[in-house]
DRENBAMI-967741 format. One line per field, with one value per residue: residue in one letter; x, y, z of N, C-alpha, C in turn. Coordinates in nm, 2 decimals. Layout:
code <- c(A/...)
nc1 <- c(X/...)
nc2 <- c(Y/...)
nc3 <- c(Z/...)
cac1 <- c(X/...)
cac2 <- c(Y/...)
cac3 <- c(Z/...)
cc1 <- c(X/...)
cc2 <- c(Y/...)
cc3 <- c(Z/...)
This chain:
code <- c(X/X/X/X/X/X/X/X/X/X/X/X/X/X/X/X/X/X/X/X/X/X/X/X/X/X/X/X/X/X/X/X/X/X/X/X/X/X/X/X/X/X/X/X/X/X/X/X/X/X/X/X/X/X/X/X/X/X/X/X/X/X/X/X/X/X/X/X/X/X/X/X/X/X/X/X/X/X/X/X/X/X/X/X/X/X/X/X/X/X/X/X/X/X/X/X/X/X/X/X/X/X/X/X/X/X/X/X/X/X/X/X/X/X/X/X/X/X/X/X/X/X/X/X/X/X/X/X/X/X/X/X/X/X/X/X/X/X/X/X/X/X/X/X/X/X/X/X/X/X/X/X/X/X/X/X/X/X/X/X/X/X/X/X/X/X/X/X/X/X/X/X/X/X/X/X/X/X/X/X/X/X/X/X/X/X/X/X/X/X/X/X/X/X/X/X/X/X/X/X/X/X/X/X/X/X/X/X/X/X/X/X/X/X/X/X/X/X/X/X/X/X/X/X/X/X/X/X/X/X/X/X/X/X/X/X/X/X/X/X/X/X/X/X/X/X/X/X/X/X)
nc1 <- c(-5.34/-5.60/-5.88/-6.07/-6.44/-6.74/-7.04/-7.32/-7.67/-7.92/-8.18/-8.48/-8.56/-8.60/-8.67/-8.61/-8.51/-8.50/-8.28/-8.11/-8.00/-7.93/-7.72/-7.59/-7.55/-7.41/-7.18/-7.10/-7.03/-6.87/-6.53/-6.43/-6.43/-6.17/-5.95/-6.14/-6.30/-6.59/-6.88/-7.14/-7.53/-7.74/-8.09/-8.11/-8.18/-8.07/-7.78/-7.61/-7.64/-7.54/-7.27/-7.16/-7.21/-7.06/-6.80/-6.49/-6.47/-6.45/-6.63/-6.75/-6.91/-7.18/-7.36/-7.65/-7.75/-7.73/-7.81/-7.77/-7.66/-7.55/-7.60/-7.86/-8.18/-8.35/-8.63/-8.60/-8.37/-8.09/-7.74/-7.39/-7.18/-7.32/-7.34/-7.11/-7.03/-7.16/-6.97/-6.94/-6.85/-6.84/-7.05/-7.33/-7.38/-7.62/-7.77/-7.98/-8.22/-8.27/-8.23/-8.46/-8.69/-8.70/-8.57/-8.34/-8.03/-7.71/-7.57/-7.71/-7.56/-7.33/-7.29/-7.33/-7.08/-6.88/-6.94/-6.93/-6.64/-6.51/-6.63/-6.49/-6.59/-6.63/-6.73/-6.96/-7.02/-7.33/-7.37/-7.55/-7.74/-8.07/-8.34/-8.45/-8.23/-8.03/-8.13/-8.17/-7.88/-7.71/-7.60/-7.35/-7.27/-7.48/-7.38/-7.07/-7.17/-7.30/-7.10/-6.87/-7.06/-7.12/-6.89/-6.74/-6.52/-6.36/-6.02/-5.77/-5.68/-5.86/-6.00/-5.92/-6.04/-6.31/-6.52/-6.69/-6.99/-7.15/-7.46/-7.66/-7.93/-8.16/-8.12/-8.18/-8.39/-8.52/-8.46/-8.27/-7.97/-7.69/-7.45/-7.16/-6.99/-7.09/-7.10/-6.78/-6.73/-6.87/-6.74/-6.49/-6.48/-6.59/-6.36/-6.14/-6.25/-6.19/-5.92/-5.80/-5.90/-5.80/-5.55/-5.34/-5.25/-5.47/-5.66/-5.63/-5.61/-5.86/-6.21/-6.46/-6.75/-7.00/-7.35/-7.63/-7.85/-7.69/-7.58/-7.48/-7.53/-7.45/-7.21/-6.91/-6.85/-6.93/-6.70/-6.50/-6.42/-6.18/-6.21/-6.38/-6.45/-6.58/-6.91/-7.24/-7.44/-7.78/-8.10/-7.98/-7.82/-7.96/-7.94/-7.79/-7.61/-7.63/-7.52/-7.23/-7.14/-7.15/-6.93/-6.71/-6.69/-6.48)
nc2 <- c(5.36/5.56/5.64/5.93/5.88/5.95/5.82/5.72/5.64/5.53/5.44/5.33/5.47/5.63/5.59/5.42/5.58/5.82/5.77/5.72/5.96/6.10/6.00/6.04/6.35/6.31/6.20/6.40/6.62/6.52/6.53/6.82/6.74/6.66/6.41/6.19/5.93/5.91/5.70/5.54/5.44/5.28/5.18/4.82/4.72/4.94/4.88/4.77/4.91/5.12/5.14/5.09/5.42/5.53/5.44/5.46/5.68/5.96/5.82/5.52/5.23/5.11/4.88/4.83/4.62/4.24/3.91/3.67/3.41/3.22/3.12/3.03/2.87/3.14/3.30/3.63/3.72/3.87/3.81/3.82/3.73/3.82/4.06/4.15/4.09/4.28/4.47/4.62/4.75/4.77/4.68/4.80/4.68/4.53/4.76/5.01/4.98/4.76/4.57/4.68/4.69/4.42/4.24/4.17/4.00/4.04/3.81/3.73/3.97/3.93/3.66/3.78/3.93/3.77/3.60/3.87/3.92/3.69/3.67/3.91/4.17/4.49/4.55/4.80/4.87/4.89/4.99/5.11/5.27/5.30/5.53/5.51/5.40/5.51/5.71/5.61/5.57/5.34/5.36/5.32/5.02/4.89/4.95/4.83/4.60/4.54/4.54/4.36/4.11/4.13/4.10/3.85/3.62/3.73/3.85/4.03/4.12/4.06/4.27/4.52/4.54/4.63/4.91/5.13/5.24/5.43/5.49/5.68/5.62/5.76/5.98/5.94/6.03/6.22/6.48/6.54/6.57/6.40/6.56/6.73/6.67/6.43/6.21/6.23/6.12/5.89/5.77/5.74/5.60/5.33/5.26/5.28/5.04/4.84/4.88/4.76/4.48/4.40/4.54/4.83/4.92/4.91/5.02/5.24/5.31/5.19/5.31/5.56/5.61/5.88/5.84/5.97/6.19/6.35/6.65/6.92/7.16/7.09/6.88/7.01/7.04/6.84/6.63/6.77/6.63/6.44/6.16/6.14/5.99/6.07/6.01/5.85/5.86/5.96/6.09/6.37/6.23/6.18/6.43/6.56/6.81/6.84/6.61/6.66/6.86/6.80/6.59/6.77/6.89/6.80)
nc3 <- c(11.52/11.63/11.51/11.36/11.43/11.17/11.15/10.95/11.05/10.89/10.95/10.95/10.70/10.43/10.05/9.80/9.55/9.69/9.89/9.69/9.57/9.82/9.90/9.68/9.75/9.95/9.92/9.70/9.84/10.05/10.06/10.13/10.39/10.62/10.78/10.88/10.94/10.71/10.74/10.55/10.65/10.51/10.46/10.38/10.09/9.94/9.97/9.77/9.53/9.68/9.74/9.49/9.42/9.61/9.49/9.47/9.61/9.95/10.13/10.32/10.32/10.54/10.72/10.86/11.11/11.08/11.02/11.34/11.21/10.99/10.73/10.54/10.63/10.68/10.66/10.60/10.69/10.66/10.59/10.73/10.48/10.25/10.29/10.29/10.05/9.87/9.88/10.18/10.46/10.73/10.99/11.19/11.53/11.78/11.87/12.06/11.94/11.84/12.04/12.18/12.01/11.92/12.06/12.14/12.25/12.48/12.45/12.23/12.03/12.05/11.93/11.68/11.66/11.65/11.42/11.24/11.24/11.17/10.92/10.81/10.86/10.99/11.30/11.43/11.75/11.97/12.30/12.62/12.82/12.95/13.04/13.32/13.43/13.42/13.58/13.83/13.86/13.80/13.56/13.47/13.60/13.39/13.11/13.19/13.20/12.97/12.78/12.87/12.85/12.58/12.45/12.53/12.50/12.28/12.17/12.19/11.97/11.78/11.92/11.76/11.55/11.60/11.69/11.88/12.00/12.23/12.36/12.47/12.60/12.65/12.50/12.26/12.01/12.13/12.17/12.39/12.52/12.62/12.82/12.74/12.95/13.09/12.84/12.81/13.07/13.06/12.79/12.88/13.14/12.97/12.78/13.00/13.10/12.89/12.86/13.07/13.04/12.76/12.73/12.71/12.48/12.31/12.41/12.38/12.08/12.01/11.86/12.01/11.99/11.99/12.06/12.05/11.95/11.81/11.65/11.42/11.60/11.82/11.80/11.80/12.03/12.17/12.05/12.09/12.35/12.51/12.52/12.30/12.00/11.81/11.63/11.61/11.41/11.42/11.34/11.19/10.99/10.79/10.65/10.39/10.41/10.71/10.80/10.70/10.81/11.10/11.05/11.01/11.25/11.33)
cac1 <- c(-5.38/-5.75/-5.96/-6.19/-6.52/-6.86/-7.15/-7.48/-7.74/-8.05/-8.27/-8.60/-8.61/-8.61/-8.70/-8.48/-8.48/-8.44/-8.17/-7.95/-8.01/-7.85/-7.56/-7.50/-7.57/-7.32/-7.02/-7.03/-6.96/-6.74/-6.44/-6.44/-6.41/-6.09/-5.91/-6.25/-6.38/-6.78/-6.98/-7.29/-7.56/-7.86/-8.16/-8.05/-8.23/-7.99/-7.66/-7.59/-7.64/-7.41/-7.12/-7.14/-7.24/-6.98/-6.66/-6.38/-6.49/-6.40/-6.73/-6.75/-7.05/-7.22/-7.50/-7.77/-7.78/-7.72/-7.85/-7.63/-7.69/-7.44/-7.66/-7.97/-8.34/-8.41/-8.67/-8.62/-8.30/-7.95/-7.61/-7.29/-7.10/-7.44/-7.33/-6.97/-7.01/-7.17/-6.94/-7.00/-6.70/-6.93/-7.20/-7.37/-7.48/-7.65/-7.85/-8.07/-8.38/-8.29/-8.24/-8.62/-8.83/-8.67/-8.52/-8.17/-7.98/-7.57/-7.56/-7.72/-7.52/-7.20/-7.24/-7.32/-6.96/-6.77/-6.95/-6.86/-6.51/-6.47/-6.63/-6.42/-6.62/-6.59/-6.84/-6.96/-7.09/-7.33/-7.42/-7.57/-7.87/-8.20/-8.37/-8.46/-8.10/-7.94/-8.18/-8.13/-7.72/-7.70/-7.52/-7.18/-7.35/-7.54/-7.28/-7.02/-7.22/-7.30/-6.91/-6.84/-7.09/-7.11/-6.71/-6.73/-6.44/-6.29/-5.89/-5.65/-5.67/-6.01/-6.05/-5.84/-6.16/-6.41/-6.55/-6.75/-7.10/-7.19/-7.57/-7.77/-8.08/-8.28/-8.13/-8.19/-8.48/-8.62/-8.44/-8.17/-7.85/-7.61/-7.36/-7.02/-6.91/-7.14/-7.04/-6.68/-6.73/-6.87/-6.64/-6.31/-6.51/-6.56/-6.18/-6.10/-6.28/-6.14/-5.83/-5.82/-5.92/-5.72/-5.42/-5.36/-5.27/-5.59/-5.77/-5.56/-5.61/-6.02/-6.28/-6.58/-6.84/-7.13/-7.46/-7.70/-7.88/-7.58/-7.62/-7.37/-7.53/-7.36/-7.07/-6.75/-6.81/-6.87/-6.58/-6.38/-6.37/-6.02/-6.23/-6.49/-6.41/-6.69/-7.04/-7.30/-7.56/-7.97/-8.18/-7.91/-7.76/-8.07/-7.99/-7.63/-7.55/-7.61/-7.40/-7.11/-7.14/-7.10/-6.80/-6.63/-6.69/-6.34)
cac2 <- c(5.49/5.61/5.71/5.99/5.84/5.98/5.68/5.78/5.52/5.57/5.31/5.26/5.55/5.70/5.54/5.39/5.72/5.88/5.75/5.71/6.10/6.18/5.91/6.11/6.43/6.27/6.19/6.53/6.70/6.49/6.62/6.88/6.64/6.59/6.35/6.20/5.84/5.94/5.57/5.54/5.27/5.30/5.03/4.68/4.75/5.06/4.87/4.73/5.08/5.26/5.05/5.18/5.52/5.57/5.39/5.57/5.84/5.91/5.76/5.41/5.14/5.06/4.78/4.89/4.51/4.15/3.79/3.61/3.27/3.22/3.10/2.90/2.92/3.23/3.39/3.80/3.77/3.90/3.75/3.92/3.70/3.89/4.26/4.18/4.03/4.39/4.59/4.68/4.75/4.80/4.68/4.84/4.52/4.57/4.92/4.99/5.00/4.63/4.60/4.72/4.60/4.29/4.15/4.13/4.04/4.09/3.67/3.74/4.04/3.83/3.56/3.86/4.00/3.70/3.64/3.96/3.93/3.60/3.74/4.05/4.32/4.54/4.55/4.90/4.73/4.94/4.99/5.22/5.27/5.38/5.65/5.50/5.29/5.64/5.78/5.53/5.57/5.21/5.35/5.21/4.86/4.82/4.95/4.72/4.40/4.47/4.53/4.22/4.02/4.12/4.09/3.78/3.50/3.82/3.86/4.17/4.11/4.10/4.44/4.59/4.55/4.68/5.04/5.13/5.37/5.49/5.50/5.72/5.56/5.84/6.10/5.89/6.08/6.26/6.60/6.55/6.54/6.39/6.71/6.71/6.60/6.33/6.18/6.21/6.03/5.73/5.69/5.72/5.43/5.23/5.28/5.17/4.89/4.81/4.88/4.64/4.34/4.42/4.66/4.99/4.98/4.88/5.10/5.43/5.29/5.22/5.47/5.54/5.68/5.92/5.84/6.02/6.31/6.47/6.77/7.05/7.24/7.01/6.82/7.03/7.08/6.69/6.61/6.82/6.57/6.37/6.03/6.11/6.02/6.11/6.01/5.76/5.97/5.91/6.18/6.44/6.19/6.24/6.56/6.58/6.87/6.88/6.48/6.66/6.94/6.69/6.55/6.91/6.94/6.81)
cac3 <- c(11.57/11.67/11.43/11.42/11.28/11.20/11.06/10.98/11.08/10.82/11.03/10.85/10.64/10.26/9.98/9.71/9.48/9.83/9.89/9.58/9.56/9.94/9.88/9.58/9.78/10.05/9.81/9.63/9.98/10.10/9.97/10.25/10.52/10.64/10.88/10.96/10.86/10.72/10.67/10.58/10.71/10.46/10.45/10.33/9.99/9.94/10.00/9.69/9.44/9.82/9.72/9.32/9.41/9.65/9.48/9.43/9.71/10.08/10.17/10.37/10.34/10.67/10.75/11.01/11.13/11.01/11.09/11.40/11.20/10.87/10.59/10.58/10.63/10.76/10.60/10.59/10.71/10.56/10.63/10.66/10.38/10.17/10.31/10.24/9.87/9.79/9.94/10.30/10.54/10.91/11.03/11.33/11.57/11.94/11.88/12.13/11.90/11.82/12.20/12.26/11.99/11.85/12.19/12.12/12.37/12.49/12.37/12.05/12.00/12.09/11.80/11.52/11.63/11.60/11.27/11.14/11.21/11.08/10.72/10.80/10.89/11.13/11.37/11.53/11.85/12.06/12.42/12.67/12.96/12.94/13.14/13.45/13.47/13.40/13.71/13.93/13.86/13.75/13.38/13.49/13.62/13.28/13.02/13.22/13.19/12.82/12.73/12.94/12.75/12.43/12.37/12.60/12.39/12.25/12.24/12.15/11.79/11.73/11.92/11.64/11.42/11.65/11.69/12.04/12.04/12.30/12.34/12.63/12.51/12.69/12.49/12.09/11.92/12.24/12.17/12.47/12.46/12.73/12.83/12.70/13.09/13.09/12.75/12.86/13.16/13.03/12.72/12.96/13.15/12.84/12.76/13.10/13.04/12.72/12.90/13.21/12.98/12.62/12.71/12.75/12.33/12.24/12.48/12.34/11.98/12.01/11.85/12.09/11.89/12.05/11.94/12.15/11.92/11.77/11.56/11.46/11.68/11.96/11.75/11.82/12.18/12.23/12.00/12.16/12.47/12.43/12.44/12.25/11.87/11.65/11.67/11.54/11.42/11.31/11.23/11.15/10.93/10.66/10.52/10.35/10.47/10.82/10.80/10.64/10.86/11.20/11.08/11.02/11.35/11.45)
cc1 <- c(-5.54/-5.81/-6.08/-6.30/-6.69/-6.99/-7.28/-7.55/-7.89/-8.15/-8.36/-8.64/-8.54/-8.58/-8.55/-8.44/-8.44/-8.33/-8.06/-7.94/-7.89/-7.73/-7.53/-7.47/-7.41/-7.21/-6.94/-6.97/-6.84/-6.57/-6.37/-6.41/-6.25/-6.02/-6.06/-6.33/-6.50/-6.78/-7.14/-7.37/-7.70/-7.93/-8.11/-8.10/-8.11/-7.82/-7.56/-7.52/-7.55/-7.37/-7.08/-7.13/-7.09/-6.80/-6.57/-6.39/-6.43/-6.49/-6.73/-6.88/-7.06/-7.35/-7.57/-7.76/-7.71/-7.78/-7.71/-7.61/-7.60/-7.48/-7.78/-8.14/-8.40/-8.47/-8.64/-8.53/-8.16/-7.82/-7.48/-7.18/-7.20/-7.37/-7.19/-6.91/-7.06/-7.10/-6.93/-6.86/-6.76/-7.07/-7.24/-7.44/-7.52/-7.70/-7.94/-8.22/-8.38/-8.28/-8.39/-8.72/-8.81/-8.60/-8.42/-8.11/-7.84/-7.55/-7.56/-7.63/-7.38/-7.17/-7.26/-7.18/-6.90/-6.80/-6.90/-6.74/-6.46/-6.50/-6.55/-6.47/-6.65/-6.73/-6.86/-7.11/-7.16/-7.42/-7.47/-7.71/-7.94/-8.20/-8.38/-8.36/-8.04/-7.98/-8.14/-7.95/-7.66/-7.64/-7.42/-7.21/-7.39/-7.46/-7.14/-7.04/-7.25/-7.16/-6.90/-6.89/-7.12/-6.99/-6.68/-6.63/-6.36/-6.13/-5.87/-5.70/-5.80/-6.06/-5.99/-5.89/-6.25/-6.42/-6.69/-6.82/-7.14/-7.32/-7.64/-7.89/-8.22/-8.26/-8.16/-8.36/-8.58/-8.56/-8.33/-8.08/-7.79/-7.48/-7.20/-6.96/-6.95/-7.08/-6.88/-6.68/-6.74/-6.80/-6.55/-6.40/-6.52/-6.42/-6.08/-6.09/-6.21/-6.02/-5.77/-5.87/-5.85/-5.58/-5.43/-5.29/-5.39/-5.69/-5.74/-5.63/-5.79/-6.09/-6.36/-6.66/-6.96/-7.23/-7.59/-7.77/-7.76/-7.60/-7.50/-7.44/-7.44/-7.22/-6.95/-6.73/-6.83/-6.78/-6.47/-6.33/-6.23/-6.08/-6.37/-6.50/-6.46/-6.82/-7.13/-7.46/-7.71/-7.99/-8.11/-7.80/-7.86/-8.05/-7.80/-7.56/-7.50/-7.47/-7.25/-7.06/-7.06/-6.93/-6.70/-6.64/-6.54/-6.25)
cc2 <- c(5.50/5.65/5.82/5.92/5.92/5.86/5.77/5.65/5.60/5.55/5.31/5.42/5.60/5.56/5.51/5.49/5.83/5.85/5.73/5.87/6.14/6.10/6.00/6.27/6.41/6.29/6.34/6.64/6.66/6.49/6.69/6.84/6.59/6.49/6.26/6.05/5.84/5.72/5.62/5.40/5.30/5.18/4.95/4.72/4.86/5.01/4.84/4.87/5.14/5.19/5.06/5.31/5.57/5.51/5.51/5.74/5.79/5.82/5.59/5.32/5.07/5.00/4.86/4.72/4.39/4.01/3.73/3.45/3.33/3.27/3.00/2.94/2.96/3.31/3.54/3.81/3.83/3.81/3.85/3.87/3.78/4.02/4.25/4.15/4.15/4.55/4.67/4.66/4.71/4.74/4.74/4.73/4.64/4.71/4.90/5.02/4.85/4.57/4.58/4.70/4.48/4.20/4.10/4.12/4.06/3.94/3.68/3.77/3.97/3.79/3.67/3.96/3.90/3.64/3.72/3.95/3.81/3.60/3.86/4.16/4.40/4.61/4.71/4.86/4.85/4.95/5.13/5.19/5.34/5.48/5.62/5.43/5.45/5.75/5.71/5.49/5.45/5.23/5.26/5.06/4.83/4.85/4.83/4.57/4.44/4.48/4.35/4.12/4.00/4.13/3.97/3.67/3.60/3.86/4.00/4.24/4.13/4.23/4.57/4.63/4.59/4.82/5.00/5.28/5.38/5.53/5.60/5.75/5.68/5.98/6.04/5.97/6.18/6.44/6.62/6.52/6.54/6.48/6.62/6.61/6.46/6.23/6.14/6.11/5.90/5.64/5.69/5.54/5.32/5.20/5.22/5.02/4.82/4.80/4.74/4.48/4.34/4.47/4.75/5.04/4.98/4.99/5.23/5.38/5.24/5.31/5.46/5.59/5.79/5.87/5.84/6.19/6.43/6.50/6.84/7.14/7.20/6.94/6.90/7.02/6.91/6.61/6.65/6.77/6.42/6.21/6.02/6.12/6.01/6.02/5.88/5.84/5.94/6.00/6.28/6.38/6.24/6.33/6.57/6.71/6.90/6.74/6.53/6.76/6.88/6.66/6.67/6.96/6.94/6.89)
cc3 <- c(11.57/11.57/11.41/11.32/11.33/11.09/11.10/10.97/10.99/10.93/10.92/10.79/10.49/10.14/9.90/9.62/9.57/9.85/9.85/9.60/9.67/9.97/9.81/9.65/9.86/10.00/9.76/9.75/10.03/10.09/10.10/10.37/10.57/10.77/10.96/10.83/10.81/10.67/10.68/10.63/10.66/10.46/10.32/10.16/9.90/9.88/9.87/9.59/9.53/9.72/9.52/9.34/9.46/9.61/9.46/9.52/9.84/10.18/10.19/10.38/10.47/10.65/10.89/11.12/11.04/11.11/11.18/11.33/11.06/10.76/10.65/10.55/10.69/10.75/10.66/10.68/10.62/10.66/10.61/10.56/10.30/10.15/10.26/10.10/9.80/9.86/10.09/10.39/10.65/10.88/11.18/11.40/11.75/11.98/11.95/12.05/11.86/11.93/12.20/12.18/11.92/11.94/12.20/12.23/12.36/12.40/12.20/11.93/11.97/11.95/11.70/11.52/11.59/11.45/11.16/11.08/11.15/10.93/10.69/10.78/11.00/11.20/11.44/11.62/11.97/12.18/12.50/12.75/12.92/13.05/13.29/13.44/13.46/13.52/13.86/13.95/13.89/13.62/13.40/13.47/13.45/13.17/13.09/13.20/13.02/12.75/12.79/12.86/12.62/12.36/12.45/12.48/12.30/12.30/12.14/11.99/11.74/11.81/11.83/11.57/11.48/11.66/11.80/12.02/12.17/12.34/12.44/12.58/12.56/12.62/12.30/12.08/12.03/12.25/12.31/12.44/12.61/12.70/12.80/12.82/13.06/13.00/12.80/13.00/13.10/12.92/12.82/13.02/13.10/12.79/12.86/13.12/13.01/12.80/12.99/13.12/12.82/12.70/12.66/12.58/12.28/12.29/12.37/12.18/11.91/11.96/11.91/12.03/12.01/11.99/12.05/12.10/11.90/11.64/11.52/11.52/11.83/11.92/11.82/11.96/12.22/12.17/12.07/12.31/12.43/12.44/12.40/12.10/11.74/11.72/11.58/11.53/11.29/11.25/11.15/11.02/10.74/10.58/10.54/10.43/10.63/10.88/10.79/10.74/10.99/11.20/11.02/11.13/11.48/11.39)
């Protein structure tokens, strides 16, 4: 069955007393939350203390990233046998801010899925078009080729462990927000996708995540599209309440 899920993506922010604080802030709320997977995805530093703070709650450990290479000698990288020896269910691979200043490509992205799944964690894998590919009505074209190649050697089974964001990279930190329509459009197409190369179980049984400046000011009305099943959310992730707030939005 589908899952509704909502992941908060820290990225590079709050300190380590920062952030045991709004883990602990996160947990005591979550309670309230029902029907609705929350993870968190705090900096690497963080992960260890999540995975104590949050035991025994409804609360889920998420990685922001991981190295595509196993083990070895990579200075200032992590591995995900690492994230998974302290706890970590998700990692978030193929964000478009590791896209645009660290040059990740669909390949890269590729080997840090089949990695995951082989340490067993479930990858939330995500795609999406910039501003001028979104002007020039090229979205389809470019979310198509990165589904295509970043699940490229991918069968049935291993999309069972996957979760699908959604990115519209012109609306992350810029105060826009792609309209409920829009949004729906492009998961069904992602689903199609998904569909036409897995089966039409896998497709129905996928979560697509938004992650494109979602607030509760905008949550219930883009939840409320039948393939759009929760969100992958930055800045609104920061402050416990407005996080908990989100995923009460379904």
């Amino acid at each position: 069955m589908r899952k509704n899920i909502v992941a908060g993506n820290w990225k590079m922010n709050k300190t380590f007393p920062e952030g045991v604080e709004l883990i602990q802030q996160i947990v005591n709320q979550a309670d309230v939350v029902k029907n609705v997977e929350l993870i968190i995805a705090p900096p690497f530093i963080l992960t260890a203390e999540a995975s104590k703070i949050i035991k025994d709650s409804a609360v889920k450990l998420g990685a922001q990233n991981c190295s595509n290479y196993k083990e070895g000698a990579y200075t200032g990288e992590i591995s995900a046998s690492m994230l998974k020896s302290v706890g970590t269910e998700y990692v978030i691979l193929g964000h478009s801010e590791r896209r645009k200043y660290f040059k990740e490509t669909n390949e890269i992205i590729n080997e840090k899925i089949k990695l995951n799944l082989e340490i067993g964690l479930k990858p939330i894998v995500c795609c999406g078009e910039v501003l001028a590919e979104r002007e020039k009505e090229e979205h389809f074209q470019v979310v198509n080729k990165q589904i295509k190649e970043m699940f490229e050697g991918m069968n049935a089974e291993n999309m069972k462990n996957i979760i699908i964001a959604y990115e519209p990279v012109w609306a992350i930190g810029t105060g826009k927000t792609a309209t409920p329509e829009q949004a729906q459009q492009m998961h069904l197409f992602i689903r199609e996708k998904i569909k036409n190369s897995y089966g039409s179980q896998i497709a129905n049984d996928i979560s697509i995540l938004y992650g494109g400046s979602c607030k509760p000011s905008n949550a219930k009305e883009l939840f409320a599209n039948p393939d759009v099943d929760g969100g992958l959310i930055g800045g609104a992730s920061l402050k416990a309440s407005d996080f908990i707030e989100i995923a009460k939005s379904f």
